[in-house]
VOZANU-40059 format. One record per residue (C-alpha): residue number from 0; residue in three letters; x, y, z. Coordinates in Angstrom, 3 decimals, always signed. Last residue first. Layout:
<pts>
> pos, code, east, north, up
> NUM, Ala, X, Y, Z;
...
</pts>
This chain:
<pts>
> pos, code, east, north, up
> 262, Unk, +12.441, -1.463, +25.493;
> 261, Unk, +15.366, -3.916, +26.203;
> 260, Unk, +13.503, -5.354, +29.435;
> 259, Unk, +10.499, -5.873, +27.265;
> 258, Unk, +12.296, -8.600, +24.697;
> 257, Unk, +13.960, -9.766, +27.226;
> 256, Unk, +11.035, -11.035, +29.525;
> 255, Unk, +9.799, -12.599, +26.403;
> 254, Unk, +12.611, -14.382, +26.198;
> 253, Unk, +13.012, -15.722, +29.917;
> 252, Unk, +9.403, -16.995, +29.540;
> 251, Unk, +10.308, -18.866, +26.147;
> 250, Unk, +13.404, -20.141, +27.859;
> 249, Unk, +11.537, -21.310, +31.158;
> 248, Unk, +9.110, -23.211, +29.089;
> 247, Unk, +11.773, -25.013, +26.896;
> 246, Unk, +12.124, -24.338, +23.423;
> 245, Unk, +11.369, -26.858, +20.353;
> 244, Unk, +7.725, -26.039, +19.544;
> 243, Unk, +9.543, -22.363, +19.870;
> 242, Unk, +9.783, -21.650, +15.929;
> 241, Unk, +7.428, -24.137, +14.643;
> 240, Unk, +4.475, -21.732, +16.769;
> 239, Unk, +5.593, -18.746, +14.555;
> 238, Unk, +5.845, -20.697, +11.577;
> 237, Unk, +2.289, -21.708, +11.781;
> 236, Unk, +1.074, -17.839, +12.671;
> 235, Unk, +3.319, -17.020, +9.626;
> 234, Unk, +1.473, -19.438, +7.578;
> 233, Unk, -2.452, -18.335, +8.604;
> 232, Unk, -1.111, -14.500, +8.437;
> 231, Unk, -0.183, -14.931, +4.351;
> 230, Unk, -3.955, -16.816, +3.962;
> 229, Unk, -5.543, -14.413, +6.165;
> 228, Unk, -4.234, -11.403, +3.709;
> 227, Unk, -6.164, -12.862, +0.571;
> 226, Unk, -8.877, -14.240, +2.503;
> 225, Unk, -9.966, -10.817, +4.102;
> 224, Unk, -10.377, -9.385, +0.623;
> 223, Unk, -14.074, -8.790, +1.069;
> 222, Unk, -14.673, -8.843, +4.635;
> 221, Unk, -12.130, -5.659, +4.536;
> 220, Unk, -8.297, -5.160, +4.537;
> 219, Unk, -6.927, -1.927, +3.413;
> 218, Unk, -5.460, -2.391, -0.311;
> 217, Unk, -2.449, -3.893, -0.513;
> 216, Unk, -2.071, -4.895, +3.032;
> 215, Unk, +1.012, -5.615, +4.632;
> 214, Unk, +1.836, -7.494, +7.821;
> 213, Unk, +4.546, -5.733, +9.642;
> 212, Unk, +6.443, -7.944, +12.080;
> 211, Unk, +8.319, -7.319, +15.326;
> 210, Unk, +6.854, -4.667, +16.899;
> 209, Unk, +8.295, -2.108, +19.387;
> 208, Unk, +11.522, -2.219, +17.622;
> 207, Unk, +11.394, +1.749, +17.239;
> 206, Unk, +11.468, +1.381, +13.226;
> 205, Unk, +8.957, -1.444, +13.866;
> 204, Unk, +6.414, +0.860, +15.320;
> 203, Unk, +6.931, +3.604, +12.787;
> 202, Unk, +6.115, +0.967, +10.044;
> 201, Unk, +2.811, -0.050, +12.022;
> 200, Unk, +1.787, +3.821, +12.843;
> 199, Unk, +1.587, +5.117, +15.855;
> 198, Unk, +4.492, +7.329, +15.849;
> 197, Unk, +2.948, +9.893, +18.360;
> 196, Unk, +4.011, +13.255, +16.982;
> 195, Unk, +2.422, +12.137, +13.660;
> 194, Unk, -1.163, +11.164, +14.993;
> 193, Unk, -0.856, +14.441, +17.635;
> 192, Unk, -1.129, +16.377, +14.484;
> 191, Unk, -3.907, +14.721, +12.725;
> 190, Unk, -5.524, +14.838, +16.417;
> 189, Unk, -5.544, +18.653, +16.248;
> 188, Unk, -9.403, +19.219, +16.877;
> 187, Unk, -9.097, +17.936, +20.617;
> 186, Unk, -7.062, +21.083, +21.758;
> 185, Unk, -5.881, +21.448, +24.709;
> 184, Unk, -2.340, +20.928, +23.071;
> 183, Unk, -0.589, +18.787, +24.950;
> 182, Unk, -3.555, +17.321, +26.951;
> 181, Unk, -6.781, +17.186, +24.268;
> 180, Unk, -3.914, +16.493, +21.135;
> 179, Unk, -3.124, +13.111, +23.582;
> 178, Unk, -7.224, +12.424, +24.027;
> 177, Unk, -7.672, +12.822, +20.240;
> 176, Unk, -4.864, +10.951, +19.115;
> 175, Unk, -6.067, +8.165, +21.087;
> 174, Unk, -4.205, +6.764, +24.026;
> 173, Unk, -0.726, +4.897, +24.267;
> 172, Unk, -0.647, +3.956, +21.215;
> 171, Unk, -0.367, +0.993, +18.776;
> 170, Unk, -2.112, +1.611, +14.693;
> 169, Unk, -3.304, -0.998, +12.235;
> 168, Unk, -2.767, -0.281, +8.677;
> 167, Unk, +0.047, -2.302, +7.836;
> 166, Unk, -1.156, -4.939, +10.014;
> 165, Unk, +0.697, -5.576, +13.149;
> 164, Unk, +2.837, -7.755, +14.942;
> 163, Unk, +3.798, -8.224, +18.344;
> 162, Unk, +6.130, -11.369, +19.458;
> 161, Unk, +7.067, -13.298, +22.546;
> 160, Unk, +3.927, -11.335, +23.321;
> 159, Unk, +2.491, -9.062, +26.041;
> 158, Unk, +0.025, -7.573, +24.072;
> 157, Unk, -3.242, -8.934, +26.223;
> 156, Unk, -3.091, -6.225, +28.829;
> 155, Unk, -1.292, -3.690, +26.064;
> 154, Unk, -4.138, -3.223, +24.276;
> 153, Unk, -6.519, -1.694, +27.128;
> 152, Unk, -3.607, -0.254, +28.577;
> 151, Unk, -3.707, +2.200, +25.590;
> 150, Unk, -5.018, +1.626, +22.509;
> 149, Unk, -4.359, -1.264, +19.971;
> 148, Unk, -7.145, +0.124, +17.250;
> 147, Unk, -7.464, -2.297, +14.092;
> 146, Unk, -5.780, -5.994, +13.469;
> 145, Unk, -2.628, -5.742, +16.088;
> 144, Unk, -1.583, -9.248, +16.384;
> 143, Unk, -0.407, -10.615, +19.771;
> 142, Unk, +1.887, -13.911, +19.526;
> 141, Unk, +2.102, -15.483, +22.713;
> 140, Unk, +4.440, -18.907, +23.706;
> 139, Unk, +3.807, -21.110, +26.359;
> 138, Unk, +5.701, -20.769, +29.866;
> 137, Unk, +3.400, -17.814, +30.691;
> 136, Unk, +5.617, -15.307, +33.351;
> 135, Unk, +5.349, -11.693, +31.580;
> 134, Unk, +1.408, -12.869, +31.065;
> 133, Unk, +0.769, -13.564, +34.524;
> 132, Unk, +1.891, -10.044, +35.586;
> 131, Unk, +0.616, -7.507, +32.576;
> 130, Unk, -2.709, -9.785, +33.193;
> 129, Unk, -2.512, -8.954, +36.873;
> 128, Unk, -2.394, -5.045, +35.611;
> 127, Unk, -5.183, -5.284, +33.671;
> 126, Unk, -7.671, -7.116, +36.104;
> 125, Unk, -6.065, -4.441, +39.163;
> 124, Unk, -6.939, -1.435, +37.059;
> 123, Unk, -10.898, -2.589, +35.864;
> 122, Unk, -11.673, -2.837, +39.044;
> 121, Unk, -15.330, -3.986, +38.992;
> 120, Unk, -16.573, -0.778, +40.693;
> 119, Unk, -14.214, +1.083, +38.310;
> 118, Unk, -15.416, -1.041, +35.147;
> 117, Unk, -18.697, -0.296, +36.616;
> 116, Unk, -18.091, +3.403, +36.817;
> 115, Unk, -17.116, +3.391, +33.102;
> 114, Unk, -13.650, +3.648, +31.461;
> 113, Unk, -14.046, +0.191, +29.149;
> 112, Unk, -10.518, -0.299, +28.164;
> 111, Unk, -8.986, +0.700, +24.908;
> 110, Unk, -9.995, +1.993, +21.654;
> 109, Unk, -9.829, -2.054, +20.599;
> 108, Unk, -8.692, -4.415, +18.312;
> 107, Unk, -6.260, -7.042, +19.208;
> 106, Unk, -5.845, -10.320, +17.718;
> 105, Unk, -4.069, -12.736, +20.775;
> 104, Unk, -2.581, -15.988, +19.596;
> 103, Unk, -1.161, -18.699, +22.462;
> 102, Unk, +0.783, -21.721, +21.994;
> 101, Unk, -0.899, -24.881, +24.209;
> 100, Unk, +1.356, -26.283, +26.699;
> 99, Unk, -1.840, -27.701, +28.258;
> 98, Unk, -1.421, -26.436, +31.809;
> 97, Unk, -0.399, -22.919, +29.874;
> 96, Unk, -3.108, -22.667, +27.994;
> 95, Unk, -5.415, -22.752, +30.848;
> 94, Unk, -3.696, -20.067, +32.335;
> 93, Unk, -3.797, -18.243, +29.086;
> 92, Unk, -7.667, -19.038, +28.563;
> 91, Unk, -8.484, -17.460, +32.187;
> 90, Unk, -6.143, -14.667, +31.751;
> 89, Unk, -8.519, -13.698, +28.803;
> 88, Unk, -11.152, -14.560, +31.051;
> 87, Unk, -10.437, -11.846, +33.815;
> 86, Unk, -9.387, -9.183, +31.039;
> 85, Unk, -12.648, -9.679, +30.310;
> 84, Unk, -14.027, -9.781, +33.331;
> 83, Unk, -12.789, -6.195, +33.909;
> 82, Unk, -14.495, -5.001, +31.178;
> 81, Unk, -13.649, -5.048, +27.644;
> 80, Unk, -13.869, -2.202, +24.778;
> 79, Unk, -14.565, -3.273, +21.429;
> 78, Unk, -17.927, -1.242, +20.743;
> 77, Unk, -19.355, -2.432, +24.151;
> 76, Unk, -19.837, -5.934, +22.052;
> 75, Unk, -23.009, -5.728, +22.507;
> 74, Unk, -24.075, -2.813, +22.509;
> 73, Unk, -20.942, -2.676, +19.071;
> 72, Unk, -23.531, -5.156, +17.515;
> 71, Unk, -26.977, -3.637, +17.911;
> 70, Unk, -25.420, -0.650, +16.218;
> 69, Unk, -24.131, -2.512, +13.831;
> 68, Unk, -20.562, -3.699, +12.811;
> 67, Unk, -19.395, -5.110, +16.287;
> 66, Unk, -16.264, -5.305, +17.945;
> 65, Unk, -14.335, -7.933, +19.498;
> 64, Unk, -10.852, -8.043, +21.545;
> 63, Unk, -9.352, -11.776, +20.727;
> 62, Unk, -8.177, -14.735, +22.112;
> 61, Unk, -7.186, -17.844, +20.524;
> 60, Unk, -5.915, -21.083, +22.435;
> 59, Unk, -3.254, -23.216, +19.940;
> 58, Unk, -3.794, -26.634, +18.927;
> 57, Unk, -1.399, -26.964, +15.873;
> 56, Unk, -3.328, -29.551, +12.831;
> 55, Unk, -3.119, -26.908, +10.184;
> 54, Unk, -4.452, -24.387, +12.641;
> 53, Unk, -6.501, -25.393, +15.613;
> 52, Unk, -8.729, -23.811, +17.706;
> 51, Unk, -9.496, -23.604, +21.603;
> 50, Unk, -11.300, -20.552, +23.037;
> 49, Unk, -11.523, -16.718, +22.558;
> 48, Unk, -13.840, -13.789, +22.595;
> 47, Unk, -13.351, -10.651, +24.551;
> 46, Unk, -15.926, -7.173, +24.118;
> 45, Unk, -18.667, -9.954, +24.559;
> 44, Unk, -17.637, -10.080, +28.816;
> 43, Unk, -18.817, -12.984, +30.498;
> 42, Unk, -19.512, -13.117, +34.120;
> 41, Unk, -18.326, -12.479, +37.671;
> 40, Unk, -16.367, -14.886, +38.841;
> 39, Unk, -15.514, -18.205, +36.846;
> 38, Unk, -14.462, -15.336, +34.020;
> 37, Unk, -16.847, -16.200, +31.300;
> 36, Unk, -17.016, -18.247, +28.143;
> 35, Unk, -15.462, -20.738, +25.655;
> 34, Unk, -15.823, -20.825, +22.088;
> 33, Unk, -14.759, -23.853, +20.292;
> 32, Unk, -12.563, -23.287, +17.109;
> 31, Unk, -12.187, -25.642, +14.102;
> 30, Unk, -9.410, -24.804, +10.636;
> 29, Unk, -8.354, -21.480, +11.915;
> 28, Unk, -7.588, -18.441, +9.792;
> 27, Unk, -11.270, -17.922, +8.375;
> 26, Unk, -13.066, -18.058, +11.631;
> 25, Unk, -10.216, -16.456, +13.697;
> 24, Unk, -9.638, -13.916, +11.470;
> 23, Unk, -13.425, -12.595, +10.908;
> 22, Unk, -14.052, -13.521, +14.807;
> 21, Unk, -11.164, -10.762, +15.545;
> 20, Unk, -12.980, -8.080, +13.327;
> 19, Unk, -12.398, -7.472, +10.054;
> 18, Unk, -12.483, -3.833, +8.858;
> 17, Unk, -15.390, -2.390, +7.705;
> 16, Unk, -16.669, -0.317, +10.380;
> 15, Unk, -13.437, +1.291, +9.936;
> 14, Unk, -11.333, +2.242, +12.489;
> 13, Unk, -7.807, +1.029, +11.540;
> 12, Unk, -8.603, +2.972, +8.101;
> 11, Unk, -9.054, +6.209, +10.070;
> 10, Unk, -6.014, +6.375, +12.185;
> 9, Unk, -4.380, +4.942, +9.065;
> 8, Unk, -5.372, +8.693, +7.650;
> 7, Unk, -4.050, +9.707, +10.408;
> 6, Unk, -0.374, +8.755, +10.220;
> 5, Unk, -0.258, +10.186, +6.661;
> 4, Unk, -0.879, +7.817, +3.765;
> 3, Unk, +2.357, +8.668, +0.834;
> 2, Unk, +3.707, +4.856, +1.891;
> 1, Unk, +1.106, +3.255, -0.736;
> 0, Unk, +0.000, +0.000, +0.000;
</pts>
């Protein structure tokens, strides 16, 4: 795709309605997947989906941050941002992925974390930050994928990978261009500017070594061309889980503990 897109103009593309969601990938990328539900605590959360699934015969648990299309949808869904249970299943699924020695694959894809009262009630601070924990310390390996919006902690609680990657058109930030423009500038209207400042783009990512991998679109992805780009993800997602089939659990913690230290 062309390079001549400015920062916020992928802004835009990584929030289209029309952009694949996580079920898109997995249900395309994944030969069976059985969805599993709820935190064991509170309840279930439709801003997370995940479960078992298998990929050219490699059992791997799949979670991913959800949005809707409609109206009706993004209710649902809470437009793509989770609660804190959640984050409290996600962790659920890792855990369990771990006692299994199953590889794990997160897609995310959202504004950021639900900033209600409830989430507050629920908190919505400790459920992110004990994924940040138990994640650093899974002795299975985690690919995160950045597929539309990674923003803020909200990303970050289920982006603690061996690897990150990201579509060419996906963006990774701390919070929206909107909300940073809002405190340096005091000035909402100038999120085009904040964009740039922020290097939140997928190529300015891997310039800083903040992602690993950026998966490139040739025209922004939709529920049109989705197979063309799934196909290209499918194999790297296989030759990501070849790569540490051999590694012991302790090395693939002690690697992803690396690759964070050296940030």
């Amino acid at each position: 795709m062309s390079d001549k897109l400015t920062a916020w103009e992928r802004v835009k593309i990584s929030r289209s309605a029309g952009r694949p969601t996580s079920l898109d990938y997995i249900s395309v990328i994944f030969d069976r997947y059985l969805s599993l539900h709820g935190d064991r605590l509170f309840g279930d959360d439709g801003a997370i989906v995940g479960g078992l699934a298998v990929v050219d015969g490699r059992e791997v648990t799949v979670i991913g941050q959800q949005k809707g299309r409609t109206t009706k949808e993004n209710i649902k869904r809470n437009f793509g941002m989770p609660s804190p249970e959640g984050y409290r299943k996600s962790l659920r699924l890792m855990k369990q992925a771990e006692k299994f020695h199953r590889p794990i694959i997160c897609f995310v894809d959202t504004p950021g974390a639900f900033c209600g009262i409830e989430a507050e009630e629920g908190g919505i601070g400790e459920a992110i930050a004990r994924n940040l924990m138990e994640m650093s310390s899974l002795k299975v390996p985690v690919l995160s994928i950045m597929i539309g919006e990674g923003g803020s902690g909200g990303a970050i609680a289920m982006a603690v990978g061996n690897e990150v990657w990201s579509l060419e058109n996906s963006t990774y930030s701390i919070l929206s261009p909107e909300g940073f423009a809002s405190i340096l500038w005091k000035d909402g209207s100038k999120a085009a500017d904040a964009a740039e400042v922020m290097k939140i783009t997928a190529q300015d990512l891997k310039e800083l070594g903040i992602i690993e991998k950026v998966i490139s679109e040739p025209e922004p992805v939709n529920i049109d061309n989705i197979f063309e780009i799934s196909e290209e993800m499918r194999q790297m997602i296989c030759d990501f889980i070849d790569d540490y089939k051999d590694k012991l659990p302790e090395e693939i913690a002690q690697e992803r503990y690396n690759r964070f230290r050296k940030m």
